[in-house]
N, C-alpha and C positions, 0 to 999 in steps of 0.2 A: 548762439544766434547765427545765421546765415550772411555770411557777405555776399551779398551778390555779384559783386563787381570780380569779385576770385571766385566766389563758390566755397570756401572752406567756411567749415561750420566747427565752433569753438562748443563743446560741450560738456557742462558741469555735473559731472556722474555723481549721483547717491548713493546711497547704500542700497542694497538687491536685498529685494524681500527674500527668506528661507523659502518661501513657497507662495508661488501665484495662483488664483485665481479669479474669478469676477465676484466672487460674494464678496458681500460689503462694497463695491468700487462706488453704486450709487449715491446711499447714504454717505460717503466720504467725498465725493468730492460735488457733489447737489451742495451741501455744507460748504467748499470750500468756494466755490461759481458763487453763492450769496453773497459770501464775507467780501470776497474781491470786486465783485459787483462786474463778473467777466462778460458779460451779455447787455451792460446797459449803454444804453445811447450816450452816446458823449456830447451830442447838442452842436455836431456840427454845422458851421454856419454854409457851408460851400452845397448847394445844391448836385455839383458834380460829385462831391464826395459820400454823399450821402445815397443807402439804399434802401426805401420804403416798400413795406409789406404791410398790403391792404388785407390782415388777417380773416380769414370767416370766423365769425362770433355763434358757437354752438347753442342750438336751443336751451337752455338752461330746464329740462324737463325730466329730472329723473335720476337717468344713465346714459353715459357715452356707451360705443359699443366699439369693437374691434375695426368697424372702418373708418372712424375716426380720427382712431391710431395710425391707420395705413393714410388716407389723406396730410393728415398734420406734418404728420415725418416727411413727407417730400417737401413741404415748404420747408420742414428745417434743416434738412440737405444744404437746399439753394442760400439760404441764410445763413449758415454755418461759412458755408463755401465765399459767398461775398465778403462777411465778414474777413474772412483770411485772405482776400484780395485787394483787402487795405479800405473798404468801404465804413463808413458808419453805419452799419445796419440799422433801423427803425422798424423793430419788428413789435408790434405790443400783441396783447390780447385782448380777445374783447368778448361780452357776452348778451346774447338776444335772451334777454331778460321777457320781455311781453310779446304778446299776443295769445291764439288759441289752445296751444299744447301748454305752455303755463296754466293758463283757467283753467284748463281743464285736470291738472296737475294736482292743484290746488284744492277742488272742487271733490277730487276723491280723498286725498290727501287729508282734510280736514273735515272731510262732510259738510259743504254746505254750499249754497248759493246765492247770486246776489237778488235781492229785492229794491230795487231803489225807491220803493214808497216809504220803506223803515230809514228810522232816523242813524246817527250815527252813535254805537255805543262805547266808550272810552274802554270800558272792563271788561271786554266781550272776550272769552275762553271760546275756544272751538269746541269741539263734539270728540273729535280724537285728534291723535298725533301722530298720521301715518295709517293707510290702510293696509299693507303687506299689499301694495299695486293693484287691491281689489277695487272693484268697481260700486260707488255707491249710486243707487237707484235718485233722479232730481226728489221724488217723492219723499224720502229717505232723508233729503238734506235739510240744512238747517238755512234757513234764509235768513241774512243778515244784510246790511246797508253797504253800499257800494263802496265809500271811504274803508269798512271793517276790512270788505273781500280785498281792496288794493294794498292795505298794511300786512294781510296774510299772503298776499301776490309776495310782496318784501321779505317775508321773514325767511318761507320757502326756498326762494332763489338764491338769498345769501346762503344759505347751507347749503345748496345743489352747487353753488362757486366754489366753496370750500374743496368740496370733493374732487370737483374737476380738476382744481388749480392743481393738487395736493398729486393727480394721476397724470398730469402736464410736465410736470415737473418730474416725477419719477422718470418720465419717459424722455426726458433730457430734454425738452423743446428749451432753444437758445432764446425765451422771451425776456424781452423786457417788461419786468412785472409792475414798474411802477407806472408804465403807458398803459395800465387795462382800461379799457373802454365798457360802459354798459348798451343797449338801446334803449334806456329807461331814465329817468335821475334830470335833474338840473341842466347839466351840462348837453348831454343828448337832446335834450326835451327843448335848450334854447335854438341848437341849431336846426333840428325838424321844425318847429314851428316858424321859424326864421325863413327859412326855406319854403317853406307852405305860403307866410306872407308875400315876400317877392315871386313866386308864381302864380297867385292870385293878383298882384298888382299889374302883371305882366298878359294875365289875361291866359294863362297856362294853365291857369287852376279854376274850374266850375262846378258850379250845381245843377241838378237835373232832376226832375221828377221823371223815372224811366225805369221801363220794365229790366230787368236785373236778375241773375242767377241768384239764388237764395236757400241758406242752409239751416231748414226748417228745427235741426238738431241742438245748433251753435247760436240760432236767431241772428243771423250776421248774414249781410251782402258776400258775397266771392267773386273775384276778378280774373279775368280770363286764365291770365297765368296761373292760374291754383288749380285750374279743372283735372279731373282725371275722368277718360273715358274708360267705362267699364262695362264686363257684359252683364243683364239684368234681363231674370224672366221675365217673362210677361202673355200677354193673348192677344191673338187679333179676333176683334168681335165685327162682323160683315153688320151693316146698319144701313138701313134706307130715308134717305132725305126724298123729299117729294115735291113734284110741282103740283099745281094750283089742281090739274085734275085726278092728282092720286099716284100718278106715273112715278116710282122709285128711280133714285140714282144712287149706286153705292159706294158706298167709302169705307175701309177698313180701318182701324183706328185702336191703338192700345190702349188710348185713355178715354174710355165711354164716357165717363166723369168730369169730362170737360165739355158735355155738348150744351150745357147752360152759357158757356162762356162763347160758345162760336158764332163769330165775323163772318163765313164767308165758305167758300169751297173751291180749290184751286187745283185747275190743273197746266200742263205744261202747253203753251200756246203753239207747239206743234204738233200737239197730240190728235190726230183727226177722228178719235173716237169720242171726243170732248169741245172741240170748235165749234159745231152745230147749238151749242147750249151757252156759251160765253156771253154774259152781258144779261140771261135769264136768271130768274129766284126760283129759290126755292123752300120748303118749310124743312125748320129742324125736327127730329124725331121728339116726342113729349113735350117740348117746349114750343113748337109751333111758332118759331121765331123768324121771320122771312128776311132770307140771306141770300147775298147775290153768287155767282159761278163765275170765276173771274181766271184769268192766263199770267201766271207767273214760272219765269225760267228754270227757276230752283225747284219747281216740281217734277218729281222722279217718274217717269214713264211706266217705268218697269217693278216699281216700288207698288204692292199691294193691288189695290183697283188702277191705280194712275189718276187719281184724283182723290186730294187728301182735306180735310176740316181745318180751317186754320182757327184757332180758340185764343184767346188771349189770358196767358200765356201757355203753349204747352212745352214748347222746344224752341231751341234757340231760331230754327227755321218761319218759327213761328213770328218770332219778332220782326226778320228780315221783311217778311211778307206784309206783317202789320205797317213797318215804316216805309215800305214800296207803297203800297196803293193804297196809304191813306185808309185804311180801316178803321171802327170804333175799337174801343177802350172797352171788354167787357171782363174783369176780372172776379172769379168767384172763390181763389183762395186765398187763404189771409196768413201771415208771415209763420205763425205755429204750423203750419204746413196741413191747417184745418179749412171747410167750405164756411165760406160769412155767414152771417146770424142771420140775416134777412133775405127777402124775395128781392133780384133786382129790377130795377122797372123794366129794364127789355120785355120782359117776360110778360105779356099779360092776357095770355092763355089761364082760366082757371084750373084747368087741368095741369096744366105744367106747374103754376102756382102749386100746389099739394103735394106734388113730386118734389119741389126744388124742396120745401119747408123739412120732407124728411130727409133732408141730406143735409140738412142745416148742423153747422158745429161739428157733422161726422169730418175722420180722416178719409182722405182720399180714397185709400183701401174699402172702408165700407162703404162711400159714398159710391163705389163703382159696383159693388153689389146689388145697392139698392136701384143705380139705376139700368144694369144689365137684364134684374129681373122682368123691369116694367117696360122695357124693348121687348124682351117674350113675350108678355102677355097683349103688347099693343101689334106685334108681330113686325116690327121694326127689327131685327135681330134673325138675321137669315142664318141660319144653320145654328151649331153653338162654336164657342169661340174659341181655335185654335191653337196651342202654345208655339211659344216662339221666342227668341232671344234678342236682345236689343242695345248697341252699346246707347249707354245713357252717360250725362255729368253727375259727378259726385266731385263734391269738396274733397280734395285730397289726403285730409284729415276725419271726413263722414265718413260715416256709414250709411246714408240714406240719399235717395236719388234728388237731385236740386230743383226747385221747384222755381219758375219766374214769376217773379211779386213788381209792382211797381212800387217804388217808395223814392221820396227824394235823398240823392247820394250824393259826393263830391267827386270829382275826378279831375285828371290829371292829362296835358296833351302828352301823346307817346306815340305818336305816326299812323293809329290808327282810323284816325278820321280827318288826316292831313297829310295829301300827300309830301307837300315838298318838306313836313318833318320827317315821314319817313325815307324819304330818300337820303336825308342829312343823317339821320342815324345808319342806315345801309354804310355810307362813306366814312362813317365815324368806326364801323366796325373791320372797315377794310385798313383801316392805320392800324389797328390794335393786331398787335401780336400775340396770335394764338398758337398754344403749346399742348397739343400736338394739333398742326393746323389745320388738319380735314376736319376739326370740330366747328371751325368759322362756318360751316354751313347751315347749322342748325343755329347758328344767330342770324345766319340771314334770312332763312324761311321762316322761322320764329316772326321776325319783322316784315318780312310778305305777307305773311297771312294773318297779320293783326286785324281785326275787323272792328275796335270799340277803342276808347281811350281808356284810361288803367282808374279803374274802380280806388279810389285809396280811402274809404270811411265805410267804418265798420263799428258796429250797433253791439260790441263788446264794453267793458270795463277798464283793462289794465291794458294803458296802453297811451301814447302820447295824445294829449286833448286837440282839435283844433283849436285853436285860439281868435274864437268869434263867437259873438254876441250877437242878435235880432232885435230890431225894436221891437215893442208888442203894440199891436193895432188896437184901437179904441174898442174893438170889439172880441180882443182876448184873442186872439191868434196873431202869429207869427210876421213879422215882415221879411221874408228869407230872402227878397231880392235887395235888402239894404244892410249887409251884415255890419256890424259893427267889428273895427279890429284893434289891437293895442300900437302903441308907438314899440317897435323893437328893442328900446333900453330897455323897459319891463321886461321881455320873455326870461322866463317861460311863465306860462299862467295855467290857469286853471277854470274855466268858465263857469264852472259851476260853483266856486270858490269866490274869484273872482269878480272884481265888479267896474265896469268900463268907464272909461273918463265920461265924467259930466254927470254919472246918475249916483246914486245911493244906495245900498242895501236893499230898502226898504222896495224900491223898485222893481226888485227881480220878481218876474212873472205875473204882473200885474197891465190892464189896461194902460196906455204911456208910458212903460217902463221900459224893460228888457228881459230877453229872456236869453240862457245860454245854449248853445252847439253843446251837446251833450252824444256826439257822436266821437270814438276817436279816429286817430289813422293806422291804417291795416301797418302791420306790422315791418313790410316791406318797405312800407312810404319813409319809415326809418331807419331799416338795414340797408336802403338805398342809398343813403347818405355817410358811411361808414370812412369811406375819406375825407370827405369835411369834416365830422366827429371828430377823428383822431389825431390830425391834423391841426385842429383849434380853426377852423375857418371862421376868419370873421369876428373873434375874439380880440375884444378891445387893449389888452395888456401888451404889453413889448416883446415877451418872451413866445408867444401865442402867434404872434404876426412872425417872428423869428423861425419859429416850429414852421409853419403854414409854408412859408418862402423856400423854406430848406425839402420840406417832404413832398411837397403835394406841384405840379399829377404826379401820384405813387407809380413805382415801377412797376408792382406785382401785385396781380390779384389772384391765389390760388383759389380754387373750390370746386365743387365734387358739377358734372357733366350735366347732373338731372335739373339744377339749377341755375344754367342758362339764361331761361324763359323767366325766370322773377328777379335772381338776385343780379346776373351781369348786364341782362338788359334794362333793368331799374335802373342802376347804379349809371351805367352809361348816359342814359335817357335823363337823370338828374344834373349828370355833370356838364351834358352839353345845352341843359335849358341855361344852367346857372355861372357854369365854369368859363361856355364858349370850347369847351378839352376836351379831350379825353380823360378818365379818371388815375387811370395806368397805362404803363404801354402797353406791358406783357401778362398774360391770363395764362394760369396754367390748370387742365382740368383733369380729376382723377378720375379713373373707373369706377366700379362697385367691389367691393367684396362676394365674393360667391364661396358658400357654404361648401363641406366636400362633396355636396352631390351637384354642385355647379348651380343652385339657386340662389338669388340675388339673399341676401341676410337683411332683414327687417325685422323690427319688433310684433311688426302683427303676423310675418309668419312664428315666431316663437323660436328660430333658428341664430338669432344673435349671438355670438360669444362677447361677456361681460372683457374690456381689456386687463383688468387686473390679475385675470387668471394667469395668458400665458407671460405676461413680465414676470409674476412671480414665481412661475417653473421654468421660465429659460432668462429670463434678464433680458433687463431693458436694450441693449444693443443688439441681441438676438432677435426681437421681434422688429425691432429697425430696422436689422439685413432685410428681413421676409418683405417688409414694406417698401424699403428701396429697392429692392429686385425686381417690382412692377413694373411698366413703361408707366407714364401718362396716355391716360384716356381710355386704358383697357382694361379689363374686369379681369381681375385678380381672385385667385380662391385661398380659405385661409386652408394654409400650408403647415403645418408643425414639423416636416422634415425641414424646411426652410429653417423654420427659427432655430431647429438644433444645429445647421448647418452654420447660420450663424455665429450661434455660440460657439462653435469647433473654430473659428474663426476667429471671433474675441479671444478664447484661450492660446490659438496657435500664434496670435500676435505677441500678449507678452510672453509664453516661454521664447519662442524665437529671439525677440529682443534680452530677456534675460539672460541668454545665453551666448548673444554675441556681445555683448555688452561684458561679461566674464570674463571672456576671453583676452589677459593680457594684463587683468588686475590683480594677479597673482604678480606680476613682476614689480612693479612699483608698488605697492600698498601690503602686500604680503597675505592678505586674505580676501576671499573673493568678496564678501557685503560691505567691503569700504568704499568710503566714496574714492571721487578721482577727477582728473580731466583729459579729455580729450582732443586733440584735433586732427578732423579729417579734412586735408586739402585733397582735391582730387587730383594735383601735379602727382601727388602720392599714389596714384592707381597707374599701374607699369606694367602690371601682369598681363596677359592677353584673354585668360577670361574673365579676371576683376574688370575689365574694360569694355566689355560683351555687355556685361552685367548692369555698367553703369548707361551701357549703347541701349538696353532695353527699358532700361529706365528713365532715360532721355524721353524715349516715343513714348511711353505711355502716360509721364507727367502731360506731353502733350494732348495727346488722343483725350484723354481725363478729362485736361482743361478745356477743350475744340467740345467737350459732349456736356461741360456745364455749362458753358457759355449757353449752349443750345438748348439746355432745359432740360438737357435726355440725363436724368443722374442713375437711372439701370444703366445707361451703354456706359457712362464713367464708373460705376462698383463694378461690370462686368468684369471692364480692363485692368481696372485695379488688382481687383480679385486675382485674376486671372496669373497675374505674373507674382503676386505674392506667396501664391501654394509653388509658383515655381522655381523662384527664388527662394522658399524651405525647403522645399524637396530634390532640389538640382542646384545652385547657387550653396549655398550654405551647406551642403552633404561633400559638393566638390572640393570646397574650399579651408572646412573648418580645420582638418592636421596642418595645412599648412599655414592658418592662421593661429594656431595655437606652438606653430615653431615645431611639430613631432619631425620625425627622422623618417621616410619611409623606411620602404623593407630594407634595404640595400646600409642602412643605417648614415645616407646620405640626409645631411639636416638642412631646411630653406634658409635662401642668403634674408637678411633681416629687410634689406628692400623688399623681397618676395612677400615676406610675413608682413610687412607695413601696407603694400598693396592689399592685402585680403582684408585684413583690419581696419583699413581704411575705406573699403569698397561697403562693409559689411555694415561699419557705422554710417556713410551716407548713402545707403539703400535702408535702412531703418530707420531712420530720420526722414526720410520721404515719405515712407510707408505711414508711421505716426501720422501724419500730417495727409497726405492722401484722402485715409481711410477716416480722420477726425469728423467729417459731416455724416458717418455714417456711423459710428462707434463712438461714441463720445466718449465713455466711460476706462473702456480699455487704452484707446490712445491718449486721453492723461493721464492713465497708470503709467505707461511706457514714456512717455514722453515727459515726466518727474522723474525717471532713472536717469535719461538722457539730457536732461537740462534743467538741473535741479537751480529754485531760485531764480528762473529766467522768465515765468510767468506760466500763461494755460498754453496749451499746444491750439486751441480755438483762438486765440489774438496774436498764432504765430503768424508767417508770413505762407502763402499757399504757395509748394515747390515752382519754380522755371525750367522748362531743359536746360538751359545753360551749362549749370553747372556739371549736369550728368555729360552731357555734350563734351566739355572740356573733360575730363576725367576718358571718356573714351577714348578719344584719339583716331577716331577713324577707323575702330574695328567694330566690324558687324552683329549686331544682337542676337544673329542666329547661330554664333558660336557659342552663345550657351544652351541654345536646343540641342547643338548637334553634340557636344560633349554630354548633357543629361541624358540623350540617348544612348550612346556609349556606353554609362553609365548602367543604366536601363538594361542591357546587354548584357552585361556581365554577372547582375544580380541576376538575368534570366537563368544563365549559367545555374549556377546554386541552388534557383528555385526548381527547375526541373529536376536537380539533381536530389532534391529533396535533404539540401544539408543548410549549417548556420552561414548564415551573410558575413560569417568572422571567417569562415575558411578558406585559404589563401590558395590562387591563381596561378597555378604551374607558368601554363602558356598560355596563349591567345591569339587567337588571328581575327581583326577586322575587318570585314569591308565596308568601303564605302565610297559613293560617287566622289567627285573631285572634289566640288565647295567642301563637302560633307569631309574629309579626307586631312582638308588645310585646317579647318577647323578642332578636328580632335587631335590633330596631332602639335598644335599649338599650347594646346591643354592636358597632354598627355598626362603627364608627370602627375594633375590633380586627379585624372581622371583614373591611374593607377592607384593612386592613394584609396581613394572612393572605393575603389573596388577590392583593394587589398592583394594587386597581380605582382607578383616578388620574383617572376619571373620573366620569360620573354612575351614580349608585347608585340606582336608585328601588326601593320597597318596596311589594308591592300587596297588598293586606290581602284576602280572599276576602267574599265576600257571606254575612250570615246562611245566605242559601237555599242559596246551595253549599254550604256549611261542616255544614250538614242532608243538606243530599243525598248527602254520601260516606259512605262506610262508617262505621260508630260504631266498628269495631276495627283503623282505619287508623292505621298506625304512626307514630310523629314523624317519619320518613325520609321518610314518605310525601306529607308534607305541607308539602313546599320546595320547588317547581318555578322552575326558567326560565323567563322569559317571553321577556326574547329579550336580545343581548350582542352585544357589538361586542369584537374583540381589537385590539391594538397589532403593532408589528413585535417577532418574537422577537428578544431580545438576543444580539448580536452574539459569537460564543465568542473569545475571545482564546487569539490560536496560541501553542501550547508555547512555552518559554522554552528 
């Protein structure tokens, strides 16, 4: 253990494995983190003590992919790291059990769909068990009752947890596994509804009959946040609308098929080729439906004719238009993304009548055939219709372009249609600490350009219920402006299940009764709430108010850049309706993964790598290096030299440590696999570049800890790294004859302070390193750090190094004395290698030069730096002239500044033939 107050560290040595490597490390010590229970929350009560991690809860659909691996791992960097800063970590997992990618999971998965007309069957067997991820046709599926498809939602997701947990864990993530959180289940379902009620009390939460994005695919509403624009063929067909004497005015228009639904014709009220006509009618093409010309801003000058059909619904511009000047209501498609069954009365043109009838039930697609044709032949249709590209909304889980339906929805305030909320969310996002901070811009234009409040009920199954009833009107329809709600000790409920204070069973759906909300809420309205979940908000029990006091506002929310716009703005937007808070202080966002051709990795392009592959060819600490070598926020490609880089890294840790650890247990114990003890006081580092060593260790305990503090855990593995290959390859190359006591050439033997210095420097630069590198390596640095402190616990619940100690151990000599001697070094071995001989053949003579600093430096160090090199003869050291030392470049490197003067070799030693 480390006293801090001195710095010596007392160390209880094991026995040394015959041979190290990383196979096996996982399974052994995943086994022993359980047993110890090294990762779990200890239930501290002190809120300062305490570090909370608002985990992202992975869609439960399937398969994780490779950037998963890469996001996840920078949280557990940070958690690892606090953890060992003396924090109670709070880190749980959690899993987004419902919503669209489960149904739809399910749906192939099982073959079937739901029917909520079919009763509910107790015995009900699916059709299969697992499609090999093909796609079954709805036509194809088996329709079964909505309670069936929610218990096959259940069965599915438990086993998609399984898998997860099982690859979580491989990959060493420090969670606390007995905090898993769902978005589904009792506990979830009391707090979402809970929360749903108090924003409905509060007048935060409404209903609306209103036109709405609509994903004709899913049958479900979608909310701004979920749009994806995309480019989508298309045509423009030139059409003429007409006044009373026959006179055409043209409009160009990609949806012909909507000209039964058009309002109006709208152009930009500076347009002077259209102001002459403002305020006049005129007739629709086939339908003869007389509509006014009316001056709206949002009409594009330059966009097609400069005067566009506003239809209800075609585009979201559409709507704008509709709620600016008061337009009718003419809607002719119906939520299957088909034209209505009947003639609407607008219409009452026979002629148009006949048209509209054969378009009845068609999809969009044929219904614009049928009516492009009968523009030809009426001659409404000037020219034929040109292709053309068009970004359109699609559900960002569709496939098909969004169509606007009106239907009544619920929603949520979120600054879109208030300004002084969005301002208070603007101000909420300027406390929040964002990591890396030029991404705080895209929460705020996010929240500038909200134009709606947040859609949150969706016309799905598996998924929290609202929790409201309607009276039924004497005449069998709904009373939705009088919902009925539960008293909060009940939640969670089930509306369709359940039955509201005061009525009966027998009640539901009848004249005078009740009838239930049979919509749920969008997936979001509950991964929204992921802090209060986890946290027990609101939960009546001691221990729950205890948890709540101690965690919540969480410190960290990590999660991936692209979901800003739904999960960080949700989350915020709930905490400051409900909290008055912020949720967390600090957000930290990843990049993406990009494929090796630099394209982003998704499942529909088909370029994912499954993560189980590379753990199991390079090991879990290897694909951890590749992932913490990202920054945050920038898009990372997956790298396989990285991971092997890695592993050369895990490996070079424990031989390194195996081997200074060796050294010296030969004297007390008699063989080198005994155990032993240790102590390294740094009073005990004398030497002047043991003291270098412990100088450059000092800074970058520092620099480490200055760049976790800050979130950046690439610039802390950088530095890490950085001085660890240095310290094998220059430190411990310098240093080891004289830590092992050898005699150089001269048969002159080191005084036993000299040998106590190396051996002491050696054990507390590896004992830091252990511990450094632990958020980054898990695996390797409890291997080593069980050699080093057997019986004292995990190197993850040690204490995270201080300069201090390294501090005291220097003494005031400079870190760059061990550059300038590894280059030295460097020099000597150039010798040999030019020379094309073994790095064993010994150094007649030698002449260095080098600048002044450069100069005090190795010749402080000589003695190791002879050994090193194996010079058994004369060593001269030639110190450079002021006026040279002026005369070279001012940005010439320390490498640059150790030359040859001239050398003499020995005869190479002799190889001794095979036995």
């Amino acid at each position: 253990m480390t006293d801090q107050a001195e710095g010596t560290i007392k160390a209880n040595l094991t026995a040394l494995p015959d041979k190290v490597g990383v196979e096996g490390l996982e399974d052994k010590w995943r086994a022993t983190w359980d047993e110890d229970g090294t990762y779990k929350f200890r239930n501290t009560r002190d809120r300062k003590a305490v570090y909370s991690i608002d985990t992202p809860p992975p869609t439960v659909s399937g398969s994780l992919h490779v950037g998963h691996v890469f996001s996840y791992t920078h949280t557990d960097v940070i958690a690892r790291y606090k953890r060992m800063r003396g924090y109670d970590v709070f880190y749980p997992m959690g899993w987004d059990d419902n919503g669209l990618p489960t149904e739809r999971r399910v749906q192939n998965y099982y073959g079937v769909r739901v029917d909520v007309s079919l009763p509910y069957d107790p015995d009900f067997k699916p059709p299969f068990e697992g499609t090999d991820g093909k796609k079954i046709d709805a036509k194809d599926q088996v329709p079964i009752s909505r309670r069936n498809f929610i218990e096959l939602c259940e069965r599915l997701t438990a086993q998609d947890e399984k898998l997860f947990e099982a690859l979580w864990r491989r990959l060493g993530l420090s969670i606390d596994w007995s905090q898993t959180y769902h978005t589904i289940g009792e506990h979830p379902q009391r707090v979402a509804q809970k929360a749903f009620l108090r924003n409905l009390a509060r007048g935060e939460a409404y209903q609306q009959d209103a036109p709405g994005l609509w994903d004709v695919t899913f049958q479900t509403a979608v909310a701004q946040a979920e749009l994806e624009s995309r480019e989508y063929p298309g045509f423009y067909h030139k059409v003429a609308f007409r006044f009373e004497d026959g006179t055409p005015i043209y409009i160009e228009t990609t949806r012909p098929e909507l000209l039964a639904a058009c309002t109006s014709l709208i152009a930009n009220p500076n347009d002077e080729r259209y102001k002459p006509y403002f305020g006049q009618y005129v007739y629709s093409p086939l339908f003869k439906v007389k509509v006014p010309i009316l001056a709206h801003p949002a009409a594009e000058m330059d966009k097609g004719a400069g005067i566009a059909m506003c239809c209800t619904f075609g585009d979201v511009t559409d709507v704008e238009w509709w709620r600016d000047l008061k337009l009718p209501t003419r809607p002719i498609i119906q939520r299957n993304g088909r034209i209505i069954m009947s003639v609407p009365d607008w219409i009452e043109d026979e002629g148009g009548k006949a048209i509209f009838e054969e378009t009845e039930g068609k999809t969009t697609f044929s219904a614009r055939k049928i009516i492009v044709d009968h523009l030809r032949e009426s001659g409404d249709l000037d020219g034929e219709p040109t292709p053309t590209k068009r970004m359109t909304n699609f559900y960002e889980k569709g496939d098909k372009p969004l169509e606007i339906v009106t239907s009544r929805q619920w929603y949520l305030k979120n600054g879109g249609t208030d300004a002084k909320l969005n301002a208070e969310l603007i101000e909420r996002g300027k406390e929040l600490n964002f990591h890396p901070d030029f991404m705080r811009v895209r929460y705020e234009n996010w929240v500038h350009g909200l134009n709606g409040d947040w859609l949150i009920s969706r016309q799905r199954f598996f998924g929290v219920p609202f929790p409201l009833w309607y009276p039924v009107k004497e005449d069998g329809s709904a009373d939705y402006d009088h919902p009925i709600t539960p008293s909060e000790d009940i939640l969670p409920i089930d509306p369709t299940i359940d039955v509201p204070a005061g009525y009966t069973a027998e009640q539901r759906d009848v004249p005078g009764g009740f009838t239930a909300e049979k919509d749920i809420m969008d997936t979001w309205a509950t991964s929204s709430l992921t802090p209060q979940i986890v946290t027990h908000w609101e939960e009546p029990d001691e221990a729950s108010k205890a948890l709540f006091k101690a965690t919540f506002p969480m410190d960290l929310r990590p999660q991936g850049q692209d979901i800003i716009r739904t999960w960080l703005f949700s989350t915020m937007d709930r905490a400051h309706l409900e909290n008055k808070c912020l949720p967390w202080s600090n957000t930290t966002l990843s990049g993406w993964i990009l494929d090796p051709d630099h394209k982003k990795m998704s499942k529909s392009k088909g370029n994912v790598v499954v993560p189980n592959e590379p753990i199991e060819k390079f090991g879990a600490d290897a694909v951890r290096y590749w992932a913490a070598a990202a920054r945050l926020g920038l898009d990372a490609t997956y790298d396989v030299g990285q991971m092997k880089i890695g592993r050369r890294l895990a490996i070079k840790l424990l031989n390194a440590t195996k081997f200074a650890l060796a050294i010296g247990r030969e004297d007390e114990n008699h063989h080198v696999g005994a155990a032993a003890t240790a102590v390294w006081n740094p009073a005990d580092v004398t030497e002047p570049l043991d003291r270098a060593a412990m100088a450059k260790m000092a800074l970058v305990v520092r620099q480490a800890t200055d760049a976790l503090e800050a979130y950046e855990h690439s610039k802390a593995l950088e530095t890490i790294e950085s001085y660890f290959w240095q310290f094998c390859d220059d430190y411990i190359e310098l240093v080891k004859n004289r830590a092992y006591g050898t005699p150089d050439e001269h048969g002159k033997v080191p005084s036993e302070k000299a040998v106590k210095s190396a051996r002491t420097a050696l054990g507390l630069g590896l004992d830091a390193f252990a511990r450094l590198l632990a958020p980054y390596l898990p695996y390797a640095t409890e291997e080593v750090w069980s050699w080093m402190h057997a019986g004292e616990g995990s190197v993850h619940r040690a204490a995270w190094p201080t300069p201090e100690p390294y501090v005291a151990a220097a003494s005031g000599v400079s870190p760059e004395t061990l550059a300038w001697a590894g280059k030295a070094v460097e020099q000597l071995r150039k010798i040999k290698s030019e020379a094309k001989v073994s790095m064993k053949t010994p150094i007649l003579s030698v002449a260095l030069s080098a600048v002044h600093e450069g100069a005090e430096a190795i010749r402080s160090a000589i003695d190791d730096i002879a050994q090193a090199g194996r010079v058994v003869g004369k060593f001269d050291l030639v110190e450079k002239h002021a006026e040279e030392e002026a005369a070279s470049d001012a940005e010439t490197a320390v490498e640059d500044t150790v030359a040859i003067e001239a050398s003499e070799l020995g005869e190479p030693p002799v190889k001794k033939p095979k036995q």
